[in-house]
N, C-alpha and C positions, 0 to 999 in steps of 0.2 A: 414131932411133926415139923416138918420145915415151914418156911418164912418165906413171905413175898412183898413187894412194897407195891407203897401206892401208886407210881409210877407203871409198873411193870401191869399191874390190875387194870390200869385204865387203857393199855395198849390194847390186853386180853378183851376188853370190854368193846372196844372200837373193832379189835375181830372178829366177835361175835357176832357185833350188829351189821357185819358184810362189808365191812369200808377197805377200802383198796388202796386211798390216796386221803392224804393231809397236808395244809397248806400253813409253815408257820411260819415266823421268825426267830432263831435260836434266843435264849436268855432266862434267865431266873425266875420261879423255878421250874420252867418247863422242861429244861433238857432235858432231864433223865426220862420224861412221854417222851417225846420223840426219837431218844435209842431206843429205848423198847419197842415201839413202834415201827421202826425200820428193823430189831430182833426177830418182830411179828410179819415181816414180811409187809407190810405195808410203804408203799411208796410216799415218799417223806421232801414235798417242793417247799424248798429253802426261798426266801423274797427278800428286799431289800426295806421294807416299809408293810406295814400290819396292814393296811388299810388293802396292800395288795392282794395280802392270803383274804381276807373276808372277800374281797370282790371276786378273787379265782375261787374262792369256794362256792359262788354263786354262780358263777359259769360254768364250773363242772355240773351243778346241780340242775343246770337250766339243759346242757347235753345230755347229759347221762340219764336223765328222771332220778337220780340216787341223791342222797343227803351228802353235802357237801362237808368237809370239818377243816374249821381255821383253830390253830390253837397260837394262843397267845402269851408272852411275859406280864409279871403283874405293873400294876401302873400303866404308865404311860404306851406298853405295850397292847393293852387290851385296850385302852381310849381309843388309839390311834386307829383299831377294828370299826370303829362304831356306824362312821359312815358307812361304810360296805354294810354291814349288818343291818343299820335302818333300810338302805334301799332294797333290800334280802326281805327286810319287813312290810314294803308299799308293795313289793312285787308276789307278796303273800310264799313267798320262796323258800324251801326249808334248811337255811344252813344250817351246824348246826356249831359251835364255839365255845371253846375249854379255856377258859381263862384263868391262867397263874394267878395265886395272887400273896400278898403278903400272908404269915402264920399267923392261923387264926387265935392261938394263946397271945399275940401281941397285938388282936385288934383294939383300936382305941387311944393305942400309946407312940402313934409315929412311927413305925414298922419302916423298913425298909419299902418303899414307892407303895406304902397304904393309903388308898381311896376305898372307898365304899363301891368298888365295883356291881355288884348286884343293883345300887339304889339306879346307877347309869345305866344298866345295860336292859333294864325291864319295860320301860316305856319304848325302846324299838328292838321286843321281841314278844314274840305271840308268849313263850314263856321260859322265863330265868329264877335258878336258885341254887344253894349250895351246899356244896357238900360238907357234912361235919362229920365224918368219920369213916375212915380208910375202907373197912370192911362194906361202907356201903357201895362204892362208887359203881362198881356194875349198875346198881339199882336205879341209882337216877341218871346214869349214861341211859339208860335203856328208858327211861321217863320221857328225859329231851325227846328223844328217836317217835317216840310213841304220839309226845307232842306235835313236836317239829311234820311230822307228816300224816297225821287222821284228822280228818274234816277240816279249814280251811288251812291247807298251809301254812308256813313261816316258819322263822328262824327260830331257833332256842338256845340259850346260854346256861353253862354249868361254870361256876365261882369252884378254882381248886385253891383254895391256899397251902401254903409250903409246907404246912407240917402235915399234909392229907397226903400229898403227891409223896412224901419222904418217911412217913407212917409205914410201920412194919407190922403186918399180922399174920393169924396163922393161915395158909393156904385152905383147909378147910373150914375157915371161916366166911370163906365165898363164895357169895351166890352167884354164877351169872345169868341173868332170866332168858330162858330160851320160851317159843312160841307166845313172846308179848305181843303181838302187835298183830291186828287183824285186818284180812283183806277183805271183808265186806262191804257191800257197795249201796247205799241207802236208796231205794227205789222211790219215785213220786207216786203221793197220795193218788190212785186209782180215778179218782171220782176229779180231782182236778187234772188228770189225765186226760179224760174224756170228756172237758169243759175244753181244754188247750186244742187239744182237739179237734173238736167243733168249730173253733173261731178259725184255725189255719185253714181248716176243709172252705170254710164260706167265703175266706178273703180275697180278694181282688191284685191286692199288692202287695203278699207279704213279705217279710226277707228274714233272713236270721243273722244274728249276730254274736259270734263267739269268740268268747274269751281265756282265760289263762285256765280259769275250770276243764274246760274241754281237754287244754294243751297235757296238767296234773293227771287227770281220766286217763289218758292216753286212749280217748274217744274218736280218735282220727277217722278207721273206720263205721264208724255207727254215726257219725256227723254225716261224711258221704255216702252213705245211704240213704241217712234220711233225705238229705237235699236229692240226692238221684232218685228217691220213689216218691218225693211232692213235688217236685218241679219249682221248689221256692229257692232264689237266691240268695248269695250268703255274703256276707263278709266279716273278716276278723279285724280284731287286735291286731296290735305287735308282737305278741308275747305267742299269737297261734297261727300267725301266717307260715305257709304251708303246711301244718295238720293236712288240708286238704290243699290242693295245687294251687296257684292264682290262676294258671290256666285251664280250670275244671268249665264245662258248658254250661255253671249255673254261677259263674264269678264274673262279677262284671266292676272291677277296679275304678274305670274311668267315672261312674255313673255314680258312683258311694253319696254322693249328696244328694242326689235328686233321688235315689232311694232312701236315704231318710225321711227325706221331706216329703215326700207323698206315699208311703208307706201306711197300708190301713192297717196292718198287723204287724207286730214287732217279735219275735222270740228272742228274748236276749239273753244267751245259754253260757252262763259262768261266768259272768263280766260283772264289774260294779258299773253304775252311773255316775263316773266320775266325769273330771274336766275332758280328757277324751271323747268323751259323747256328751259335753253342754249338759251334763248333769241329767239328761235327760229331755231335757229345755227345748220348746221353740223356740229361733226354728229352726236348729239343728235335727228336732226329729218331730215328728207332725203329732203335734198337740193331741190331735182326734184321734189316734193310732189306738189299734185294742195292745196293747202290752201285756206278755204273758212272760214271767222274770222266773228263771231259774238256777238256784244256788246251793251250794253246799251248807251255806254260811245261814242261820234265818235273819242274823242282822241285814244283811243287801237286803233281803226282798222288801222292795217299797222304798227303800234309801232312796231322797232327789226325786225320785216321782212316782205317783200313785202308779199301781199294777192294778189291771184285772182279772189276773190270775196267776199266782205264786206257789213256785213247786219249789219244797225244799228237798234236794235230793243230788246223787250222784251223776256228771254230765252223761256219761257213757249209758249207764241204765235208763235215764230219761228220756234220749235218743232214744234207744229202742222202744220204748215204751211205748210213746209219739209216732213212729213209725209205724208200729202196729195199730196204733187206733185211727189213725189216716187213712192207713188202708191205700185202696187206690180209688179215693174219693177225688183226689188232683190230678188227675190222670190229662183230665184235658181243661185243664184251669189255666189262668194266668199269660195265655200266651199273646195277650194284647201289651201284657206291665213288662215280660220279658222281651218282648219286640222293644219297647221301651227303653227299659236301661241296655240290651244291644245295642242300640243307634246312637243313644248318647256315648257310652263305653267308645262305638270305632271312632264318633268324631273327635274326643279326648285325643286318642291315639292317633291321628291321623294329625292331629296340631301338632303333638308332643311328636313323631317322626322328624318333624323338621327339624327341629332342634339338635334329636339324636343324630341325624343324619348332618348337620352341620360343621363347617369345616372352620369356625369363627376361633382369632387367636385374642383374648387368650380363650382356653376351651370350654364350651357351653356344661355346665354342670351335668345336664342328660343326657348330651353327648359321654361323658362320663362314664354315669351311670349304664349305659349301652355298653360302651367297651368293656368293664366288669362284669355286665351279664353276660355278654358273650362270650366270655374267656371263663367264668365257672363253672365247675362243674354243676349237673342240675341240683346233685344234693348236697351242694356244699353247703358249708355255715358261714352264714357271712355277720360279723359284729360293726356296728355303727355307731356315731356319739352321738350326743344332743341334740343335732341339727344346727350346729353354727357353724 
């Protein structure tokens, strides 16, 4: 029976699981993945620095909704990932990372750029481990895959060392797992359906606020419906702006603070209470507020601040959900709070015009920002840094 190596396995394995594109830097002993790889028909972006393939593997995976794969050389090549890959990890994002690394028959003894890769790379990643025998490598490529994308996202690392990648076995000694991974979508408990429910129907000022759950979900449509059959305003993240337009008739930009802050109902659908929302905190959002948190994750619900009712469950199904227990109980609700953040919202934009509209050298930042929005397309993708 003929012979395949470990290399050539792992390409086969990245085939299977649907991947199209990989982000490395050539070096020991990754190369021979990456011919096989580009064998496999797989598109193979060559970088000048590791830290680049982790970051573009994140950016594919933030466009595409698909798992991203950086692969790396051992040592200093797979460190050099790390940054990319922790922020893959805060952004709950699923890349997913092969890292070369020294042969495992020499760990211990100073190997060629031997580090304990696995002990680095597991604190920023939902989860890391390694492969000790060639025959297996499908099995836990397809582990990562399973990891890196069912219930909350994040990144995953696979530890290859050089004698796995260079391991010769027999072709029918591999498995590659086909139908591992499922698209089931966890539904919220019923009965705190129709408590969430109840508070949105009676509330005066509610609004929603969605986050990277939603964006994961690919909840776009079931978000805009909800908000179009309650009439409640919404606003996102960064990580979900435009899921639904900024210019939808229930999005009101200019007003985002003074809806938190007098806000009697909060739905806060896939998002943590992080430093972005003051942890929750007055008075970024109004202390008195009913809070109803919903996640994939059960660790969020209740992180930073007490909930009054916590669904744990899929964004996309909860929406629905919600929608139908609502009903058209808001039919004619709220139209004093959205009169409200309208007139704050135009007067923002009516200050913020002049600016835009300004002709000041050198040139006003939202003047800027105008000529950019003017000149893109409406679906384009636009990337931005830090805000410095």
């Amino acid at each position: 029976m003929a012979t395949t190596s470990g290399s050539a396995i792992t390409a086969r394995a990245l085939k299977n699981e649907g991947v199209d594109t990989v982000f490395f830097l050539t070096g020991g002993p990754i190369t021979p993945i990456v011919v096989a790889c580009h064998e496999e028909g797989i598109k193979c972006v060559d970088v000048r620095h590791e830290q680049a393939a982790s970051m573009m593997a994140h950016a594919y995976t933030r466009v595409t909704g698909k798992p991203g794969i950086c692969i790396t050389a051992s040592g200093p090549g797979t460190t050099n990932a790390v940054t990319g890959i922790a922020n893959a990890f805060v952004d709950c994002c699923p890349v997913i990372t092969l890292g070369g690394a020294s042969p495992s028959v020499q760990f211990g003894r100073a190997g060629f750029q031997e580090i304990d890769q696995l002990a680095i790379m597991r604190p920023v990643n939902k989860w890391a481990d390694r492969v000790i025998e060639t025959k297996r490598i499908p099995e836990i490529i397809s582990t990562a895959f399973r990891q890196a994308t069912t219930g909350k996202p994040g990144p995953a690392y696979v530890d290859l060392p050089a004698d796995i990648i260079d391991g010769q076995v027999e072709e029918g000694d591999v498995v590659y797992p086909v139908r591992s991974r499922t698209t089931a979508r966890p539904t919220g408990d019923p009965a705190l359906i129709r408590e969430a429910a109840d508070i949105l129907a009676k509330a005066e000022r509610p609004i929603v606020i969605a986050g990277t759950g939603v964006f994961w979900s690919q909840a776009g449509e079931e978000f805009q419906e909800f908000v179009e059959k309650t009439n409640i305003p919404f606003y996102t993240m960064p990580q979900t702006r435009g899921v639904v337009p900024d210019d939808h008739a229930m999005s009101f930009l200019g007003s985002r603070s003074l809806a938190f802050r007098e806000a009697d109902a909060i739905l806060v659908m896939g998002t943590r209470f992080n430093y972005m929302l003051a942890f929750g905190q007055a008075p970024r959002l109004n202390a008195d507020a009913k809070v109803i948190q919903v996640d994939i994750d059960p660790m969020e619900i209740g992180h930073n601040r007490p909930v009054d009712v916590g669904i744990i469950g899929d964004a996309k199904m909860v929406f629905q959900q919600l929608t139908e227990a609502i009903g058209d109980r808001r039919k004619a609700q709220s139209e004093a709070w959205i009169g409200q953040l309208r007139a704050q919202d135009a007067a923002n934009k009516e200050r913020q015009e002049v600016q835009m509209e300004s002709d000041d050298t050198p040139i006003h930042p939202l003047r800027l920002c105008k000529e950019v929005r003017d000149f893109l397309d409406r679906d384009a993708i636009l990337v931005v840094d830090g805000q410095e």
